[in-house]
N, C-alpha and C positions, 0 to 999 in steps of 0.2 A: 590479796589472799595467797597466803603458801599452798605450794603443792598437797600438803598433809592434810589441811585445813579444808583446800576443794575436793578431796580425794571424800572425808567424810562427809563432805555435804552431797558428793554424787551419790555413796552410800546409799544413807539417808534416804534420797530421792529415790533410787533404784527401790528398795523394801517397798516404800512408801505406792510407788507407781505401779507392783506387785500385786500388793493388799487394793488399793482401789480398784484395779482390772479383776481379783477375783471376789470381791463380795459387797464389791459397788459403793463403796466411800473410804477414808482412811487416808487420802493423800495429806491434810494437812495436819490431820490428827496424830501422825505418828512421823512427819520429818518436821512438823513446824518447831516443835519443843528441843531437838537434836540442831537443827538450822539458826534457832534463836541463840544457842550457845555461842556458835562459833560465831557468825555474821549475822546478828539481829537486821542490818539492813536489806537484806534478803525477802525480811518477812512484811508486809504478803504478797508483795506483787509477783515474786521470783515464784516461788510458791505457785499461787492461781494461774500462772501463764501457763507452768507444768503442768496441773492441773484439767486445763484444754485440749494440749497435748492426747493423756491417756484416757479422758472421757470421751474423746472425738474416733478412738482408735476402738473402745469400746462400742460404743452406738452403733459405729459400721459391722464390729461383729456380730451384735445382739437386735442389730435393727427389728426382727422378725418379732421380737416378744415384747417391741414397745408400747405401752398405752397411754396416750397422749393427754388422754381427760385427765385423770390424778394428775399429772405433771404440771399440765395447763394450771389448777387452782395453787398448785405447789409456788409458780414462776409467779402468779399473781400476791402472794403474798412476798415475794422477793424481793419485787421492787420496791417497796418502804424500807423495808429491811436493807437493801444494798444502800438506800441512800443515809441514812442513819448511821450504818454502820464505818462509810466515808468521813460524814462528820465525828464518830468516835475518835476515829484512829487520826484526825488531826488534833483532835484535842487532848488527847492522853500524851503524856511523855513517853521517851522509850523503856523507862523503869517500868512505868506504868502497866503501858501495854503487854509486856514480858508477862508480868502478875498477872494479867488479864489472860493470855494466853495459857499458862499452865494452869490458870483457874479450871479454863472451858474444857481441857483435857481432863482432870479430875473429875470433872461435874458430869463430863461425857463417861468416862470409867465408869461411876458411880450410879448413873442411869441404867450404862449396859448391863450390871451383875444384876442391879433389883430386878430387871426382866418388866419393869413399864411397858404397857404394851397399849396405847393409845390406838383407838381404827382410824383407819384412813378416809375418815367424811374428812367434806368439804373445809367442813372450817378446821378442822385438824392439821389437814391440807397445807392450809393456806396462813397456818397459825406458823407451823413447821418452816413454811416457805421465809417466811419476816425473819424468824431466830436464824435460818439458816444464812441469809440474807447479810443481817448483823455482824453476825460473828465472823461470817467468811469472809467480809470482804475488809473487816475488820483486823481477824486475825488469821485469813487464811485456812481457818477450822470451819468448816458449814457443816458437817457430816451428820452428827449427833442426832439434831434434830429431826432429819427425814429419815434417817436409819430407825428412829424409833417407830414414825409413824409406817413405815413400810417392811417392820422386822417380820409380819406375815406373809412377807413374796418370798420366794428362795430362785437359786437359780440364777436361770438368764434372765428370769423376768423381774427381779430386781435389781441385777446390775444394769438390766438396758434402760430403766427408770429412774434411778438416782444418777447413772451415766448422762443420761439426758438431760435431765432437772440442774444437773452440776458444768455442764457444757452451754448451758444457757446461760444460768447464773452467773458463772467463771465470766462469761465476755462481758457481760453488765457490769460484774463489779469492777474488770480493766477498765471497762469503756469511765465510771465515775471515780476510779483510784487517777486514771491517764486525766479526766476534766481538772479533777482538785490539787493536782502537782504532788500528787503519791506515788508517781512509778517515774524512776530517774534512769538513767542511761544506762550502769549497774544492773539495775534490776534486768534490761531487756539486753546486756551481755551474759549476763550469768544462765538465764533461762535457755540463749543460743548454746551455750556449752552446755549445759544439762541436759538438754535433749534425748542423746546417746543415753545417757541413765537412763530416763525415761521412759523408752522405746524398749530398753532390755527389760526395765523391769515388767515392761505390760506384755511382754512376750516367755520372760521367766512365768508368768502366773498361770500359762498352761502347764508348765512341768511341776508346778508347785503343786498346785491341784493335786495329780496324781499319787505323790507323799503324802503332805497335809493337807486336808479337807481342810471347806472354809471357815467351821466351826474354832477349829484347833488352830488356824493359821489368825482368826480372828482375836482368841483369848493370846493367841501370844503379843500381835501387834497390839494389843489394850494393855501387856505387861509392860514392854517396851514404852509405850507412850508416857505411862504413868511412872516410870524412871527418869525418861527424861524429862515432865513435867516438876519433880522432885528435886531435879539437879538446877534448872532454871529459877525457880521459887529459891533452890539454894544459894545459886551464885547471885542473881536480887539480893537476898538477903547480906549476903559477905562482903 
């Protein structure tokens, strides 16, 4: 990979690691479609290790407003979901999966504007946990689904709960992406060099905060996303 090349995947990462630390999901929804351009083999493993990273960074800060029950039926509906999601993403080609991903971006976009607003019972939970499950470890994108059923917390007490839900998730889905010979040598160099993005970007999201609120920080990174979802559907196509 050229210099230019890693330079916008740290980008990328940085924004991405930003928006997850301030409104508690967003990591793969807004560099997975930007990452897929340049180096599709990236996606998902490089991806969800980062992932780890700024959710593990998050939960130490927000530890105080976690509530483990929701999460608890969240994780439980995960594990189907991670492992389904394992066998997707060996069975799609990489064309495939590209369309697969900028799909889940769009579909996510398309969820946030209507303003769906599903409660957070159990089976909601646990329905949220499987899609999240799927897709994430799939394609790196889990976000969508538990943001919706959680888009009634604000605050710390939703980033310290999808922070969590996604710090659990994230290790499951390495632990069966690492069984099924999904995460190659690449994947866990590139995650070591990212880091540093990483870190800044979860550390940028306190000063971010103070300019743009997470409402305005969030319609932008959904604008962002659904370009680059646009551009990926495009170069598939060409």
């Amino acid at each position: 990979m050229s210099v230019a090349a890693f330079s916008l995947v740290a980008l990328a990462v940085f924004a991405a690691a930003c928006m997850q630390a301030s409104i508690g999901f967003g990591m793969g929804m807004l560099a997975a479609p930007i990452v897929a351009l340049i180096e599709p083999s990236l996606i998902p493993g490089t991806l969800i290790m980062s992932a780890v990273v700024v959710t593990l960074l998050v939960v130490m800060r927000e530890r105080q407003s976690l509530d483990l029950r929701g999460t608890g039926w969240a994780l439980a509906g995960r594990v189907p979901g991670t492992l389904a999601g394992a066998a997707l993403l060996l069975l799609l080609p990489e064309r495939g999966l590209s369309l697969l991903l900028a799909g889940v971006v769009l579909a996510g976009v398309v969820l946030a504007t209507m303003g769906w607003a599903p409660q957070p019972l159990r089976r909601n939970l646990a329905t949220a946990g499987a899609a999240s499950g799927l897709l994430g470890t799939a394609t790196s994108i889990g976000g969508p689904p538990m943001a919706l059923v959680l888009q009634g917390s604000t605050g710390a007490r939703l980033r310290s709960n999808m922070s969590a839900f996604f710090l659990v998730g994230s290790l499951m889905s390495i632990a069966v992406l690492a069984a099924a010979g999904a995460i190659e040598r690449q994947n866990t160099t590139m995650f070591v060099m990212l880091i540093p993005a990483t870190v800044l970007g979860y550390v940028a999201s306190r000063f971010v905060n103070r300019v743009l609120d997470p409402a305005r920080l969030r319609w932008l990174s959904i604008g962002i996303s659904s370009v680059g979802a646009v551009l990926l559907i495009g170069q598939q196509i060409l």
